[in-house]
HTML snippet that shows the backbone in 3Dmol.js (N, CA, C, O; Angstrom):
<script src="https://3Dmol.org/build/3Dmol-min.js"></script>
<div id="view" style="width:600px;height:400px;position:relative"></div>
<script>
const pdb = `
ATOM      1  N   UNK A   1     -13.013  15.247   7.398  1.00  0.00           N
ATOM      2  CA  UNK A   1     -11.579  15.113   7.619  1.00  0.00           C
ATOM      3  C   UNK A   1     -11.039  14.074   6.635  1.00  0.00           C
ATOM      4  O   UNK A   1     -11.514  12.949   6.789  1.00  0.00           O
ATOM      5  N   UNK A   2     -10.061  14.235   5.569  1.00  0.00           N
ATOM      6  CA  UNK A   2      -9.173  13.322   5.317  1.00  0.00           C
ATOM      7  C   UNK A   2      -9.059  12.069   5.463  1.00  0.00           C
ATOM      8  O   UNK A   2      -9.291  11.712   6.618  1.00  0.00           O
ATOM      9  N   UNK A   3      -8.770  11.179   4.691  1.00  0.00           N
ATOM     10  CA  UNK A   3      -8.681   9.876   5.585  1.00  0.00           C
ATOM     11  C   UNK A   3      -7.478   9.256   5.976  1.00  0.00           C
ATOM     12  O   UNK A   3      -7.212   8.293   6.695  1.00  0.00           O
ATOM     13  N   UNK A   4      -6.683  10.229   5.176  1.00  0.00           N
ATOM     14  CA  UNK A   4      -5.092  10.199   5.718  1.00  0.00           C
ATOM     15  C   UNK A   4      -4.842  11.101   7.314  1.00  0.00           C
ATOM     16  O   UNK A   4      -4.018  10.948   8.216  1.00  0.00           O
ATOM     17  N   UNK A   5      -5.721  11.846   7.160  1.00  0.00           N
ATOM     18  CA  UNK A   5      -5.725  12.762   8.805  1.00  0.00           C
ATOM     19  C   UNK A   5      -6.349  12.170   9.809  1.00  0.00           C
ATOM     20  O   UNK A   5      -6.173  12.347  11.014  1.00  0.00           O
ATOM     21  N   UNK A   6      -7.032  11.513   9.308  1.00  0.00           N
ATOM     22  CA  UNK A   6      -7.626  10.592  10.601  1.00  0.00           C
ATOM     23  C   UNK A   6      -6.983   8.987  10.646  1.00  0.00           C
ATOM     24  O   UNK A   6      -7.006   8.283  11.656  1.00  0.00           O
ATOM     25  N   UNK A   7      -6.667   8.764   9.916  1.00  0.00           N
ATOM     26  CA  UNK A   7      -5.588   7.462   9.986  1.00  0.00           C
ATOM     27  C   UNK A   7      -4.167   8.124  10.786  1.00  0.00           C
ATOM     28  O   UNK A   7      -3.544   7.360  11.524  1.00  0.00           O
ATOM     29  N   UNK A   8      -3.737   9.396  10.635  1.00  0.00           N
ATOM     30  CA  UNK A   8      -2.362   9.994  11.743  1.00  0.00           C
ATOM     31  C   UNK A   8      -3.079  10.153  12.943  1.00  0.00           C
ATOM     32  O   UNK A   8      -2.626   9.695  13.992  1.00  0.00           O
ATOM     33  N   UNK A   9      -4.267  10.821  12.894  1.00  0.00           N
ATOM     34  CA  UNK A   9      -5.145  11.483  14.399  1.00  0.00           C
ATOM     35  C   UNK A   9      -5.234   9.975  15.569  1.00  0.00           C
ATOM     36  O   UNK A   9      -5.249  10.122  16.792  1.00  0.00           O
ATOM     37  N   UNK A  10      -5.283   8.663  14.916  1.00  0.00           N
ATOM     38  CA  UNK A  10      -5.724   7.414  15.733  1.00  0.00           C
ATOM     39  C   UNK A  10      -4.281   6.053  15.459  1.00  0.00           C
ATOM     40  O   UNK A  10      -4.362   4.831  15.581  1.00  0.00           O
ATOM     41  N   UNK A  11      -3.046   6.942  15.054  1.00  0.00           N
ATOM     42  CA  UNK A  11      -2.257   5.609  14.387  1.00  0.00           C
ATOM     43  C   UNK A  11      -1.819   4.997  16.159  1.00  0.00           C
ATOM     44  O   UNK A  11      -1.378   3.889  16.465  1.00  0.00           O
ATOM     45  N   UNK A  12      -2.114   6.092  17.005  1.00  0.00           N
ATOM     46  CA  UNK A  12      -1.653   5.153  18.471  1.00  0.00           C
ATOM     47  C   UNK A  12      -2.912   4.291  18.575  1.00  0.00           C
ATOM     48  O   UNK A  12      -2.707   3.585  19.562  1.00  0.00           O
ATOM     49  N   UNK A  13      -3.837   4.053  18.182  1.00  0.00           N
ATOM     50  CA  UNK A  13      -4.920   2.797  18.776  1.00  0.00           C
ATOM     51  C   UNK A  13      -4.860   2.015  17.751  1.00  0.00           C
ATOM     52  O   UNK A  13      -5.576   1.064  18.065  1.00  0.00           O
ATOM     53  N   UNK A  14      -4.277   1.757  16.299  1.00  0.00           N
ATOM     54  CA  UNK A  14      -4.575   0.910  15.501  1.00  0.00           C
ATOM     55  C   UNK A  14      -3.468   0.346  15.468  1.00  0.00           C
ATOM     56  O   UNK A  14      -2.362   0.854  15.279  1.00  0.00           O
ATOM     57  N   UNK A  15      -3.898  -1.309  15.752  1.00  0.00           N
ATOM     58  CA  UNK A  15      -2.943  -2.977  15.952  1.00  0.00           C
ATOM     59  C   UNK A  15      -2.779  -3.157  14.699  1.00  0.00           C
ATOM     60  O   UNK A  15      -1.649  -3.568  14.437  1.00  0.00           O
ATOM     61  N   UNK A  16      -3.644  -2.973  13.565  1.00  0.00           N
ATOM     62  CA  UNK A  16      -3.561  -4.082  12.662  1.00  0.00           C
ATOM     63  C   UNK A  16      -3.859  -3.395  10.966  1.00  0.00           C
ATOM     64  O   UNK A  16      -4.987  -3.253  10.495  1.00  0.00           O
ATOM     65  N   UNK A  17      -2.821  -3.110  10.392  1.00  0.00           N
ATOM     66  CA  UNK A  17      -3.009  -2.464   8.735  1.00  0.00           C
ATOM     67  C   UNK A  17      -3.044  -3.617   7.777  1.00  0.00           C
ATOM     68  O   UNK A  17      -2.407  -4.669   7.817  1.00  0.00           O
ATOM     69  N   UNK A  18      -4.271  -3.023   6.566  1.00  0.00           N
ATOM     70  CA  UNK A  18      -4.144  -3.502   5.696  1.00  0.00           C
ATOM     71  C   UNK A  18      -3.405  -2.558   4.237  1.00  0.00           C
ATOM     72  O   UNK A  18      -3.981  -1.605   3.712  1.00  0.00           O
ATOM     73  N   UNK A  19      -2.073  -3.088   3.801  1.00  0.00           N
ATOM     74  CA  UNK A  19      -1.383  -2.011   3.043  1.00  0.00           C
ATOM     75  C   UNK A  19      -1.867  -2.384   1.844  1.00  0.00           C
ATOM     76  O   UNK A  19      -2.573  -3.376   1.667  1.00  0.00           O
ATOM     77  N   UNK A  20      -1.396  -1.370   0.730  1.00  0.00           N
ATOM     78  CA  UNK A  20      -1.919  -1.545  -0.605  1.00  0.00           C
ATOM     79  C   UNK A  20      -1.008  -0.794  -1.470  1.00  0.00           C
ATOM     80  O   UNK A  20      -0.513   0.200  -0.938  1.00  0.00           O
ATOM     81  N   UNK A  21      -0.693  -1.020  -2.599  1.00  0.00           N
ATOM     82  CA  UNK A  21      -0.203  -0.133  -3.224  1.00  0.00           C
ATOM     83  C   UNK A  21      -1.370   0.234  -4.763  1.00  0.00           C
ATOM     84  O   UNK A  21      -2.415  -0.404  -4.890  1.00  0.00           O
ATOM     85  N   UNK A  22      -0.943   1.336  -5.799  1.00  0.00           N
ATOM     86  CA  UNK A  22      -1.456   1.337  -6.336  1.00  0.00           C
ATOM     87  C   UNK A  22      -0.701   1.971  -7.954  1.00  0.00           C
ATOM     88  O   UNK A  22       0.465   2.363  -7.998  1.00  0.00           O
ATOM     89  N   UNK A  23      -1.399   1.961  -8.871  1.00  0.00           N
ATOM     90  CA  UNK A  23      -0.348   2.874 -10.208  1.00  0.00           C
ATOM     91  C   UNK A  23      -1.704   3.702 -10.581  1.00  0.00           C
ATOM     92  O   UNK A  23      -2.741   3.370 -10.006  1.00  0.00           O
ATOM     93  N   UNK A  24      -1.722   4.416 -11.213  1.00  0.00           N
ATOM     94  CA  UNK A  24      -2.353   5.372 -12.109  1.00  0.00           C
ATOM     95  C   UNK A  24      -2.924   4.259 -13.104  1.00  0.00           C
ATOM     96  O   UNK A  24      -2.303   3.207 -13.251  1.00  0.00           O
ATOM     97  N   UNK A  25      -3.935   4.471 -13.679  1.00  0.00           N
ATOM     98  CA  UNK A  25      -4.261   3.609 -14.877  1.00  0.00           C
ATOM     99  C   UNK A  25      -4.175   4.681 -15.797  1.00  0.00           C
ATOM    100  O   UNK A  25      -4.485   5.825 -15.466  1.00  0.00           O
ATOM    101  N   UNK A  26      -3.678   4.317 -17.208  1.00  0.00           N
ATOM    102  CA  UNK A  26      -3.871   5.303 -18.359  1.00  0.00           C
ATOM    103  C   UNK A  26      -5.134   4.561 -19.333  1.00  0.00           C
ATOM    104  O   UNK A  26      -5.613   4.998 -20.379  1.00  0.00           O
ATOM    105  N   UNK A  27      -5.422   3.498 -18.713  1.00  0.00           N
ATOM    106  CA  UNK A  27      -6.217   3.423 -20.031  1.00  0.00           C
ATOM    107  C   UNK A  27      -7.991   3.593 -19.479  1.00  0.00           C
ATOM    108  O   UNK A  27      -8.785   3.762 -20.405  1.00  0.00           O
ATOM    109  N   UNK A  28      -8.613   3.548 -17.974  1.00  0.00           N
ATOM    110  CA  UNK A  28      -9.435   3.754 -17.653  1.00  0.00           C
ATOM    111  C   UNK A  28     -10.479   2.968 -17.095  1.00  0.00           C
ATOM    112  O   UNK A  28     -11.681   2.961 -16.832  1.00  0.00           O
ATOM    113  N   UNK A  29      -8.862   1.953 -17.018  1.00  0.00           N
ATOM    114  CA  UNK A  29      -9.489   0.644 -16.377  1.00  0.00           C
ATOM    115  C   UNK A  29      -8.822   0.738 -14.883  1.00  0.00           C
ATOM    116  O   UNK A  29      -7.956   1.534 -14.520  1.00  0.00           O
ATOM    117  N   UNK A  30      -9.518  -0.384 -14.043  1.00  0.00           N
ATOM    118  CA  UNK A  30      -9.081  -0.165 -12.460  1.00  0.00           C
ATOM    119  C   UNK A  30      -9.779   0.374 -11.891  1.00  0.00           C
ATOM    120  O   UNK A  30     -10.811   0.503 -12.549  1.00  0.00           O
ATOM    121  N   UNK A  31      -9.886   1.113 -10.337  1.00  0.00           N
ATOM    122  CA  UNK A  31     -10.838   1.659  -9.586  1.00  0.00           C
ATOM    123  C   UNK A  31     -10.927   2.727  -9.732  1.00  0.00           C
ATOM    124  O   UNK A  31      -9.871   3.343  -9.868  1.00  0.00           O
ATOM    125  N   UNK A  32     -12.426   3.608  -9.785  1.00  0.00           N
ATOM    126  CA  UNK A  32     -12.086   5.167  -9.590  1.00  0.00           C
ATOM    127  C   UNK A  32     -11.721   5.677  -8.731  1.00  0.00           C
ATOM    128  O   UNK A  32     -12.448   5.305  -7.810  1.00  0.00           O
ATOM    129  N   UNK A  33     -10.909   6.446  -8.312  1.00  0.00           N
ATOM    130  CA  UNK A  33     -10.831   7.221  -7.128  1.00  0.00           C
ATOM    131  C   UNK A  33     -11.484   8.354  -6.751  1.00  0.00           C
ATOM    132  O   UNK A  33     -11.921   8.907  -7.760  1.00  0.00           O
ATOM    133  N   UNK A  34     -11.763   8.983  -5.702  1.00  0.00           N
ATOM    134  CA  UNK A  34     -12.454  10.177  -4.934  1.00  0.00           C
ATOM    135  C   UNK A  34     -12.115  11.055  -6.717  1.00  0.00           C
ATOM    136  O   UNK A  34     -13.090  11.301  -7.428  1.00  0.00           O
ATOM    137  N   UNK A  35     -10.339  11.503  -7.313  1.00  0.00           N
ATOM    138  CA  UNK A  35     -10.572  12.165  -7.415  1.00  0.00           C
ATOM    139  C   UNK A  35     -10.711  12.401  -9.270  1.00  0.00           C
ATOM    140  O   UNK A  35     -10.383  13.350  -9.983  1.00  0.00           O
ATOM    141  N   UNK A  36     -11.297  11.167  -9.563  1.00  0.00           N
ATOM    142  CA  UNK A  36     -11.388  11.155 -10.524  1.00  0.00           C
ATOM    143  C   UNK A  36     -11.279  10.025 -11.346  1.00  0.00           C
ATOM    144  O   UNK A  36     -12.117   9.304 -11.888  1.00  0.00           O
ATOM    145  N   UNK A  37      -9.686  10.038 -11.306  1.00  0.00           N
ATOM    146  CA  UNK A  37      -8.557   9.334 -11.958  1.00  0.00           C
ATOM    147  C   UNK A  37      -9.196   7.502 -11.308  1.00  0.00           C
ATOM    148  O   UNK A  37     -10.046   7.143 -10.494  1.00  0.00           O
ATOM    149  N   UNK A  38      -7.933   6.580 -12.485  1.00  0.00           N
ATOM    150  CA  UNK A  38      -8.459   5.344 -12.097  1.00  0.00           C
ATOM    151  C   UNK A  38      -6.918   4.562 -11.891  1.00  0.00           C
ATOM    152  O   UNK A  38      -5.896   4.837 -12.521  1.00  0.00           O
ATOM    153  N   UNK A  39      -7.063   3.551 -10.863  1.00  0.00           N
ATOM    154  CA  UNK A  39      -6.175   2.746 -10.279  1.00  0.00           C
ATOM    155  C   UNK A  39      -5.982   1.604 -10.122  1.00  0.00           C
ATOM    156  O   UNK A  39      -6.833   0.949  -9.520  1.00  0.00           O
ATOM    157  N   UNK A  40      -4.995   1.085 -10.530  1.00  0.00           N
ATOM    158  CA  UNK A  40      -4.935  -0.586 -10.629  1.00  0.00           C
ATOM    159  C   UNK A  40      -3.818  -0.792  -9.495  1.00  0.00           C
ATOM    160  O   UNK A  40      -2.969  -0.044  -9.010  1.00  0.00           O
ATOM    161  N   UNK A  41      -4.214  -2.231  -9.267  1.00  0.00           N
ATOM    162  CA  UNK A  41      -3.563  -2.793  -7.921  1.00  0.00           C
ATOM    163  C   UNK A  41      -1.766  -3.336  -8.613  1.00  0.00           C
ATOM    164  O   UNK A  41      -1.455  -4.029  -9.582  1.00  0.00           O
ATOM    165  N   UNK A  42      -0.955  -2.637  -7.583  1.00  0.00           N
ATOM    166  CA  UNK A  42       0.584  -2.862  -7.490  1.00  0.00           C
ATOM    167  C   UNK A  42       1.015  -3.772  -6.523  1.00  0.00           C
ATOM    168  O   UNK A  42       0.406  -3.996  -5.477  1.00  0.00           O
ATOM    169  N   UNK A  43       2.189  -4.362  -6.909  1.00  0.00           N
ATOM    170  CA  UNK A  43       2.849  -4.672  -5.697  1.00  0.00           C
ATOM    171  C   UNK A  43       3.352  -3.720  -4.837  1.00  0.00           C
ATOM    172  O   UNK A  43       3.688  -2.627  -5.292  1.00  0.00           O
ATOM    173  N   UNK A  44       3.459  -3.980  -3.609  1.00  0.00           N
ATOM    174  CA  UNK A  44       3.730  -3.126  -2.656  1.00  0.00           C
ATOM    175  C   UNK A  44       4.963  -2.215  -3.047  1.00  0.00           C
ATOM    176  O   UNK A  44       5.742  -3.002  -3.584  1.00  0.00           O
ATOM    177  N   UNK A  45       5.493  -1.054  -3.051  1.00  0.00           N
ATOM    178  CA  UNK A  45       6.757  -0.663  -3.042  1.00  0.00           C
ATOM    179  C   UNK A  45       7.038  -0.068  -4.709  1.00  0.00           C
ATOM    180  O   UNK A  45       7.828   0.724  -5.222  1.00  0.00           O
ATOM    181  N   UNK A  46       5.928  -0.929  -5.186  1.00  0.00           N
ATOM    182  CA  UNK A  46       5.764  -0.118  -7.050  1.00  0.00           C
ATOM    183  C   UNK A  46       5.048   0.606  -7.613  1.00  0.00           C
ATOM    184  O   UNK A  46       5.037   0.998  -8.780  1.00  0.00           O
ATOM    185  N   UNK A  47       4.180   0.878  -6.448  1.00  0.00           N
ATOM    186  CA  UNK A  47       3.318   2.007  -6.677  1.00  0.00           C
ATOM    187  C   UNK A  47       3.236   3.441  -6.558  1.00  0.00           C
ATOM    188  O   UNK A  47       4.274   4.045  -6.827  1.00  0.00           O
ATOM    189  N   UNK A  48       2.294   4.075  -6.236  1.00  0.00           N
ATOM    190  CA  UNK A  48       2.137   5.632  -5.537  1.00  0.00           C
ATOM    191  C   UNK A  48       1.795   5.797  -4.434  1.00  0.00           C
ATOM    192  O   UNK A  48       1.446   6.876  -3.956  1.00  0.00           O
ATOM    193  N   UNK A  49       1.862   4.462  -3.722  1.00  0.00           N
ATOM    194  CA  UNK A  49       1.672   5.082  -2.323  1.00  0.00           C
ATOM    195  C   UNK A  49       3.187   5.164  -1.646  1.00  0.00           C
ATOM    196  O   UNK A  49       4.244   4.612  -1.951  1.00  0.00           O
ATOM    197  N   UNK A  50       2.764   6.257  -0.413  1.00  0.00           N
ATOM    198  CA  UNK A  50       3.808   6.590   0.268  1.00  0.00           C
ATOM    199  C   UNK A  50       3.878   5.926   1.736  1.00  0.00           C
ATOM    200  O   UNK A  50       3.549   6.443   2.803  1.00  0.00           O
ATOM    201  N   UNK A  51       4.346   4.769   1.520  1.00  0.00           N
ATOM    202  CA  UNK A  51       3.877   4.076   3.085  1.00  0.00           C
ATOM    203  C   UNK A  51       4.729   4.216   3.993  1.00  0.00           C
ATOM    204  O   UNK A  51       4.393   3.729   5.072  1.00  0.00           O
ATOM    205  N   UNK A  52       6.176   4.934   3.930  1.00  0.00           N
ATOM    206  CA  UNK A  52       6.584   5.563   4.852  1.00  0.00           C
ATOM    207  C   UNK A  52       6.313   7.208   5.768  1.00  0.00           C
ATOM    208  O   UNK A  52       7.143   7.654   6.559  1.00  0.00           O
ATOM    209  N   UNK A  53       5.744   7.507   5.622  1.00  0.00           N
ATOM    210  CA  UNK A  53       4.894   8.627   5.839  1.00  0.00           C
ATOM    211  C   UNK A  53       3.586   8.102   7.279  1.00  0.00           C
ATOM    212  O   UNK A  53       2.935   8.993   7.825  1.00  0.00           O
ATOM    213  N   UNK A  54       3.497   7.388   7.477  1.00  0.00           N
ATOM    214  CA  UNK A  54       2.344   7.034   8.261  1.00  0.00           C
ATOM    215  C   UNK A  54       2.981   6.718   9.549  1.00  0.00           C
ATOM    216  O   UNK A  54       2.485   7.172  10.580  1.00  0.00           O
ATOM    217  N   UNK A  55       4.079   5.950   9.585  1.00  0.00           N
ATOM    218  CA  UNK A  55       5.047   5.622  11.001  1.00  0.00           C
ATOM    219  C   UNK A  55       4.602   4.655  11.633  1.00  0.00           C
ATOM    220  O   UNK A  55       4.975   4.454  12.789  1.00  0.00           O
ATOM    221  N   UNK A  56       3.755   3.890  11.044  1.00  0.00           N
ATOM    222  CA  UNK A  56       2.501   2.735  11.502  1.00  0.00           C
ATOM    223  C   UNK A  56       3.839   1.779  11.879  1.00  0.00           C
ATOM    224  O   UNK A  56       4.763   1.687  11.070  1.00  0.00           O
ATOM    225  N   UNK A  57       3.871   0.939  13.422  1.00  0.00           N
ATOM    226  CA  UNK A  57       4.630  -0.052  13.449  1.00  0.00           C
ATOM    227  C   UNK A  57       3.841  -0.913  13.812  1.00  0.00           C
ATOM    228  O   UNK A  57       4.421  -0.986  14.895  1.00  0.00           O
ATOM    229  N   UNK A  58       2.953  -1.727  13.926  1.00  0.00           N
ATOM    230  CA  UNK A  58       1.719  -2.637  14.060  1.00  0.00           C
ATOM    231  C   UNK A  58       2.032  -3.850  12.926  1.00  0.00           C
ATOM    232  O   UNK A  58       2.689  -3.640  11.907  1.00  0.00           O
ATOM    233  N   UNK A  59       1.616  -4.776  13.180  1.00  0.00           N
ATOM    234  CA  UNK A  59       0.946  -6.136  12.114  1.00  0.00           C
ATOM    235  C   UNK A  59       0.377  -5.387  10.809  1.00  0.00           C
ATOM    236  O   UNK A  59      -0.573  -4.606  10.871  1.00  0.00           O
ATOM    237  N   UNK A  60       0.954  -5.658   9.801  1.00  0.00           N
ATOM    238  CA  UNK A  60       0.499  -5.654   8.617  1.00  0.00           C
ATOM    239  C   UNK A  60       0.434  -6.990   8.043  1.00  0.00           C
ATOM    240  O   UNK A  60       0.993  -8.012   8.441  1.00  0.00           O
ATOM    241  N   UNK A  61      -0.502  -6.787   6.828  1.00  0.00           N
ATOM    242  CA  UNK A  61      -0.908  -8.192   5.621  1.00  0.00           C
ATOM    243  C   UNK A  61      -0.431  -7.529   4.753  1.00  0.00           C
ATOM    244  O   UNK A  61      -0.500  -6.320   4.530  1.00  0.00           O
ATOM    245  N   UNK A  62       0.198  -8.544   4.114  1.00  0.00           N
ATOM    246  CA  UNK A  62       1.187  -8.427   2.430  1.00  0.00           C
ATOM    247  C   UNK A  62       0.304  -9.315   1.814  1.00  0.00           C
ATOM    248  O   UNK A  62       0.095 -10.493   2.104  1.00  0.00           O
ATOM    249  N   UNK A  63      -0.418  -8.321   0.538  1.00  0.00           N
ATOM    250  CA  UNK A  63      -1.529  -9.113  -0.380  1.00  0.00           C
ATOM    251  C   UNK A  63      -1.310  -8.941  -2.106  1.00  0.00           C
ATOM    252  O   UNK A  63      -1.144  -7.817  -2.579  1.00  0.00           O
ATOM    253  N   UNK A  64      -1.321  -9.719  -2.657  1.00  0.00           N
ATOM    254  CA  UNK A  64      -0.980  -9.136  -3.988  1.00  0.00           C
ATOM    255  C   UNK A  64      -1.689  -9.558  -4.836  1.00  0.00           C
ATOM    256  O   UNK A  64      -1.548 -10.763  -5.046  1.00  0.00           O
ATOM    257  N   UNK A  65      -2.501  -8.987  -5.498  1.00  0.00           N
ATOM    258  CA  UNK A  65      -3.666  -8.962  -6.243  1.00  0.00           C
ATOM    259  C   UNK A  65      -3.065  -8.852  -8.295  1.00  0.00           C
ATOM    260  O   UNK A  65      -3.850  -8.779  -9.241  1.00  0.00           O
ATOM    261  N   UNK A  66      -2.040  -8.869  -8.359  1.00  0.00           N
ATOM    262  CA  UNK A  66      -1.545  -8.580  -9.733  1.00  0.00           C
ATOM    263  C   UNK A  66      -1.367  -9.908 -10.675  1.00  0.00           C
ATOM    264  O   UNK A  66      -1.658 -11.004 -10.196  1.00  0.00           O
ATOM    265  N   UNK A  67      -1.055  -9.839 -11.545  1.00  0.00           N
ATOM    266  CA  UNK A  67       0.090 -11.008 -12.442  1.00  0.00           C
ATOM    267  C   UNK A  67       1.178 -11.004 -12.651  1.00  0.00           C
ATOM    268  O   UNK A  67       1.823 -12.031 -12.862  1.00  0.00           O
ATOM    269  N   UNK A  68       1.768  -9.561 -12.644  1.00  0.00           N
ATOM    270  CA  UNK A  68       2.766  -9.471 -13.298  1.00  0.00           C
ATOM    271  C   UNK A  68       4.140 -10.287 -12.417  1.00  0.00           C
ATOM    272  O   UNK A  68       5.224  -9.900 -12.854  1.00  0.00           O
ATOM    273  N   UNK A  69       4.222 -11.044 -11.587  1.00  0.00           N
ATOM    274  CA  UNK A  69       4.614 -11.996 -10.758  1.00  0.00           C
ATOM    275  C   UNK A  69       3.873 -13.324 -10.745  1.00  0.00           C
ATOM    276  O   UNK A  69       2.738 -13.605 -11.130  1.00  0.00           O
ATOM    277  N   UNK A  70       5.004 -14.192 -10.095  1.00  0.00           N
ATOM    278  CA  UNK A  70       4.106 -15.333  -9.476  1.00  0.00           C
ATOM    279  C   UNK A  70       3.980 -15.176  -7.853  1.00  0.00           C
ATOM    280  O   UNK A  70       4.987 -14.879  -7.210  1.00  0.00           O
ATOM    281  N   UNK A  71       3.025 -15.333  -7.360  1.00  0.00           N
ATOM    282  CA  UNK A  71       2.881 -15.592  -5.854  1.00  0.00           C
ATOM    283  C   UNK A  71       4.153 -15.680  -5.169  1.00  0.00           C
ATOM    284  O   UNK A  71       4.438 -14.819  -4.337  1.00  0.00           O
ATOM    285  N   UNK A  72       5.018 -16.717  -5.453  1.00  0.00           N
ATOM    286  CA  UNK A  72       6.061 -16.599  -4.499  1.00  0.00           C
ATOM    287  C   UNK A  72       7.106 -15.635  -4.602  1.00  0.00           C
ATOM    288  O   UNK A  72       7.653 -15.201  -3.589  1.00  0.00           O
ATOM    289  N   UNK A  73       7.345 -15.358  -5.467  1.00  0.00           N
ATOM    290  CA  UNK A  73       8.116 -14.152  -6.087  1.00  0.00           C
ATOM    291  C   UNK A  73       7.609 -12.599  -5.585  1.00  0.00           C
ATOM    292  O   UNK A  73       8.369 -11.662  -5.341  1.00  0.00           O
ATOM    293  N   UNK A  74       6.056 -12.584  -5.494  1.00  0.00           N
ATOM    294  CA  UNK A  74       5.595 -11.313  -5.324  1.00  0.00           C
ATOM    295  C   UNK A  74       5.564 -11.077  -4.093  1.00  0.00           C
ATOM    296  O   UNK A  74       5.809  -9.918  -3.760  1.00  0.00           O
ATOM    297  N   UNK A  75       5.240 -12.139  -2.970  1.00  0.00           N
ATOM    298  CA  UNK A  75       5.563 -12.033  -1.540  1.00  0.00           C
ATOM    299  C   UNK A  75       7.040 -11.523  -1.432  1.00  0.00           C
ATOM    300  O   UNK A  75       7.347 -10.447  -0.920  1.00  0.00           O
ATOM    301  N   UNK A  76       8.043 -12.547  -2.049  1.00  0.00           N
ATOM    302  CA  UNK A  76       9.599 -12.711  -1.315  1.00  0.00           C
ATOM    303  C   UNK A  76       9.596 -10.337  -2.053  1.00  0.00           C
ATOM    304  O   UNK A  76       9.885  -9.336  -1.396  1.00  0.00           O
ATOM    305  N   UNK A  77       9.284 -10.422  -3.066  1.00  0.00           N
ATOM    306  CA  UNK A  77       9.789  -8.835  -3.197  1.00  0.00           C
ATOM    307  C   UNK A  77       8.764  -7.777  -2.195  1.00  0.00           C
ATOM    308  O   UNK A  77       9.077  -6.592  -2.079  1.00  0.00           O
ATOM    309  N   UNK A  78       7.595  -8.304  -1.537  1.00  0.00           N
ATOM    310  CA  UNK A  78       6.921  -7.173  -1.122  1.00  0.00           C
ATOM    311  C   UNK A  78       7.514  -7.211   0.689  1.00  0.00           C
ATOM    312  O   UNK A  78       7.493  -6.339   1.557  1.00  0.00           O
ATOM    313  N   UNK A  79       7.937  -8.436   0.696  1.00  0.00           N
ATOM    314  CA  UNK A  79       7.925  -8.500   2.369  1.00  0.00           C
ATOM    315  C   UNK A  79       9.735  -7.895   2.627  1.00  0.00           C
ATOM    316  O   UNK A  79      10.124  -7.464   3.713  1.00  0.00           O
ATOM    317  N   UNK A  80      10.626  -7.999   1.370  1.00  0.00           N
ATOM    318  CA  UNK A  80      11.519  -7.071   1.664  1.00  0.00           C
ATOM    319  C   UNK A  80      11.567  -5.650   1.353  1.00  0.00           C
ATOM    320  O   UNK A  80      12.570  -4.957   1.524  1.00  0.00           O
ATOM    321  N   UNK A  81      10.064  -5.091   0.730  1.00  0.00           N
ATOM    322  CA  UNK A  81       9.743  -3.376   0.614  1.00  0.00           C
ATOM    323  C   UNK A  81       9.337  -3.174   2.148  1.00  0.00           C
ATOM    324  O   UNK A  81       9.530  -2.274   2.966  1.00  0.00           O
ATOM    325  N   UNK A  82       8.662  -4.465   2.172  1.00  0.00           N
ATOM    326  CA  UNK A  82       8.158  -3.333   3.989  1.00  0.00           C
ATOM    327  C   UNK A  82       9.400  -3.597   4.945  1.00  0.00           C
ATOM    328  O   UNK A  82       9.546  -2.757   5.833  1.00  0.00           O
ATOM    329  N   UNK A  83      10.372  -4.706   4.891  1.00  0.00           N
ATOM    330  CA  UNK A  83      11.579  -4.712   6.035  1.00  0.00           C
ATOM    331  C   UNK A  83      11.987  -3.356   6.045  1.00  0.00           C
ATOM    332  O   UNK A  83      12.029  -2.547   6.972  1.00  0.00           O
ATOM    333  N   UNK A  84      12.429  -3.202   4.237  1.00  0.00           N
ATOM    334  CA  UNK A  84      12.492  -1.866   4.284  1.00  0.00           C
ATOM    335  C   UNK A  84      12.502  -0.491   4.940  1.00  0.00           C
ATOM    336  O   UNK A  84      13.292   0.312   5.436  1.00  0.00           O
ATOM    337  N   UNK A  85      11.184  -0.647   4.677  1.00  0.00           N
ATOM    338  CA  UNK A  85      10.527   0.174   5.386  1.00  0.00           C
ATOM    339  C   UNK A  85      10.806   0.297   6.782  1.00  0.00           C
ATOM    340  O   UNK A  85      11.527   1.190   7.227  1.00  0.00           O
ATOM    341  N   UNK A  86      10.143  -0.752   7.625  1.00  0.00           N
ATOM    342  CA  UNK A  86      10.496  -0.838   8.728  1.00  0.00           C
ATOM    343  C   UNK A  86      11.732  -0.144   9.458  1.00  0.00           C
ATOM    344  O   UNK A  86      11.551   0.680  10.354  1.00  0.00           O
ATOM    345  N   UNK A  87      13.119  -0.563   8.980  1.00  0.00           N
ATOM    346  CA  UNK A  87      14.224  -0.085   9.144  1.00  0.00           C
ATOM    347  C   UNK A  87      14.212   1.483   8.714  1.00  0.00           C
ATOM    348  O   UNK A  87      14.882   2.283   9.367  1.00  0.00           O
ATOM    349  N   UNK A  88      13.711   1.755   7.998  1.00  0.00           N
ATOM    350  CA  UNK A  88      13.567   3.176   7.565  1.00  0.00           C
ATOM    351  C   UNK A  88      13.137   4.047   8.691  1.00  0.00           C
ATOM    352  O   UNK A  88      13.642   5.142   8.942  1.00  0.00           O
ATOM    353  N   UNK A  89      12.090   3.439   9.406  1.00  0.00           N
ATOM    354  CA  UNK A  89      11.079   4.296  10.420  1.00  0.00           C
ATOM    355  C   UNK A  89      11.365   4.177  12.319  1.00  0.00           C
ATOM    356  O   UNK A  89      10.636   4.797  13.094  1.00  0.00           O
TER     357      UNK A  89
END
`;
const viewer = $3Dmol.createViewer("view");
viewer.addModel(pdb, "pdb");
viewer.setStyle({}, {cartoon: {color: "spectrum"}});
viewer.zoomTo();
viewer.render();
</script>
């Protein structure tokens, strides 16, 4: 099964997400994925993931693994993608 189908099949028992975003890498650097292709870590909300789609209302962690920000800057923009969000859902 999916791991997006089983993350919808159980989203009523899970308290606590860890979100992520991600971009495509073109040059072949970053993680591989299942389906090939390779991925470097985004700020939340600049990537390819679709994190409204899941309906998750639980505790999440806002983590940002990039440079292209400073720390405080990359929080204050990721924690208003998920208010976002939130209000969205």
């Amino acid at each position: 099964m999916p791991v997006r189908q089983l993350a919808l099949n159980s989203k009523d028992s899970i308290v606590h997400a860890h979100f992520k975003d991600w971009t495509l890498s073109t040059d072949k650097k970053g993680l591989k994925g299942l389906d090939g292709r390779h991925y470097s870590p985004a700020l939340i909300g600049e990537g390819i993931v679709d994190h409204k789609s899941a309906g998750y209302g639980g505790y999440i962690n806002l983590e940002y693994e990039g440079n292209k920000y400073n720390p405080r800057e990359a929080m204050a923009k990721g924690l208003k993608t998920l208010q976002d969000i939130m209000l969205e859902i």
